[in-house]
C-alpha positions in Angstrom: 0.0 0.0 0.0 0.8 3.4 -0.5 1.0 6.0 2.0 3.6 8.7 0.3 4.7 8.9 -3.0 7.3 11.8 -3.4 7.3 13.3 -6.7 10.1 15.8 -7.0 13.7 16.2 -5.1 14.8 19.5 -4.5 18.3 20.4 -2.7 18.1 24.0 -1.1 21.1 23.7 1.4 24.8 23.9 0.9 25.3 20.8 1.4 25.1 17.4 -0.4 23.0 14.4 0.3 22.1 11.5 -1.4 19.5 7.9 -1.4 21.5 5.5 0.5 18.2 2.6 0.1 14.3 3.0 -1.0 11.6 2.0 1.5 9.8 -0.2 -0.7 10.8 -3.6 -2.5 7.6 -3.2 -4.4 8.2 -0.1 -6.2 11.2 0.5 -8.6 11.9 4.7 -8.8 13.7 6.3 -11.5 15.8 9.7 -12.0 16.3 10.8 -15.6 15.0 7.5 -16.9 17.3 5.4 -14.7 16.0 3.3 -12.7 16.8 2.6 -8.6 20.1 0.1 -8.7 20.6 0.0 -5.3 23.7 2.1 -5.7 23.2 6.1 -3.8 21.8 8.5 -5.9 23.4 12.0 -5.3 21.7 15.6 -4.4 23.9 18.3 -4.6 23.0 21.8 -3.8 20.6 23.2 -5.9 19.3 19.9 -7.3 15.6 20.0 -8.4 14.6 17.3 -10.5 11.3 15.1 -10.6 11.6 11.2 -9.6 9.1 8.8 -10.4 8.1 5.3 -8.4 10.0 7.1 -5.0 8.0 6.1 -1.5 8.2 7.1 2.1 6.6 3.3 3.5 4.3 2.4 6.0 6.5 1.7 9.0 4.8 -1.2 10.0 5.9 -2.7 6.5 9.4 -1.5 6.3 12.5 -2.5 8.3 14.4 0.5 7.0 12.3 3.5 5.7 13.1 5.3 2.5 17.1 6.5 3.8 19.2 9.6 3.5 22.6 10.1 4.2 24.4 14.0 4.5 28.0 13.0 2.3 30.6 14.8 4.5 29.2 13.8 7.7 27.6 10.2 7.1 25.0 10.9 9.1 21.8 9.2 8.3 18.1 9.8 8.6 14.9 7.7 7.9 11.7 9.1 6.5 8.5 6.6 7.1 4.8 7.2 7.5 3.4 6.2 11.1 0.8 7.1 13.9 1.2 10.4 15.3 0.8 9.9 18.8 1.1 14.2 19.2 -2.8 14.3 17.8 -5.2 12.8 19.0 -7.3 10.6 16.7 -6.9 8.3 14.1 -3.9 10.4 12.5 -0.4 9.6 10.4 2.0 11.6 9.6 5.5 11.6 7.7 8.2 10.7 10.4 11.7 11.8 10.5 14.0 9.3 12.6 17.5 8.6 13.0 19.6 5.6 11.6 19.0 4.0 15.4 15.3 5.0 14.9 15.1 8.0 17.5 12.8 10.7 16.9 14.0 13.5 14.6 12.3 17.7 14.5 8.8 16.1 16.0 7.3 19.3 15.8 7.5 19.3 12.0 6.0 16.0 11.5 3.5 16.5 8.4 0.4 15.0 9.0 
């Protein structure tokens, strides 16, 4: 199923990142008509470019969430869509987390 399909990658920061894995065996995204290889896909600033079969999963059905890694500092973040338990009711949101799954800028959670 699914929950967040992201459409466009944009780099507005100094700073370069890039795909380390995709959250979803089921889907198959391309850049510029290449397909996902499992080899990192680079963002360098001021990349803005359209992507096509990218998801954020369900975090119940992924064991790593759709992953990003800054290049000069390695660090690592995971992007997955989960409850909010900040709202009450039956909400989701877009989480941000940490390569050891710890709870990244939960006060910008998109719900």
């Amino acid at each position: 199923m699914v929950v967040c399909c992201v459409v466009r990658v944009r780099n507005s920061s100094f700073r370069t990142f890039r795909l380390v894995q995709v959250g979803d065996a089921f889907y198959s995204p391309t850049l510029h008509g290449q397909a996902w290889d499992n080899e990192p896909w680079e963002f360098p600033p001021g990349f803005n470019e359209p992507v096509e079969g990218l998801v954020v999963p369900w975090s119940t059905t992924s064991h790593s969430g759709l992953v990003l890694e800054e290049v000069s500092s390695r660090e690592q973040v995971r992007c997955i869509v989960g409850p909010n338990d900040i709202v009450t009711g039956n909400t989701d949101c877009l989480r941000i987390q940490d390569s050891n799954w710890e709870t990244l800028a939960r006060d910008q959670w998109m719900a």
